[in-house]
Phi, psi and omega in degrees: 000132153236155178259111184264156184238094198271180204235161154268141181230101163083249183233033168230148145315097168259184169255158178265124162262123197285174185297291238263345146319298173298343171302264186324304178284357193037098193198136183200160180329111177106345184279140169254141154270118203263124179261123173233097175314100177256163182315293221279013177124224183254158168224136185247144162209178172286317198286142176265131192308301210281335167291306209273023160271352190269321199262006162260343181282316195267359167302302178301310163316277168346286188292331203238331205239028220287324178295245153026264166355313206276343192267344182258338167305296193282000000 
């Protein structure tokens, strides 16, 4: 666990992230973070929500239409 601190940068507030956090998440200056409120608090990530729900709607497609796919492929 860590404890981040937050700063004013301009007229907003950020978090200080330490190097070896960022490190760890291959994360660097310019990259987004997708923030999601959940009961236990913030949950921060890397992953963008709306790619992996896009990307399980084209899984379910995939998997239905798999034949098809497969004939237009060739």
């Amino acid at each position: 666990m860590h404890t981040l601190k937050l700063r004013k940068v301009g007229s907003s507030i950020g978090v200080i992230l330490p190097k070896e956090l960022l490190e760890r998440l291959h994360l660097q200056e310019g990259d987004q973070l997708f923030a999601e409120e959940n009961s236990t608090g913030l949950h921060l990530t890397p992953l963008d929500p709306d790619f992996e729900a896009t990307m399980a709607a084209f899984e379910r497609t995939r998997r239905k239409y798999r034949n098809a796919l497969h004939q237009l492929a060739k």
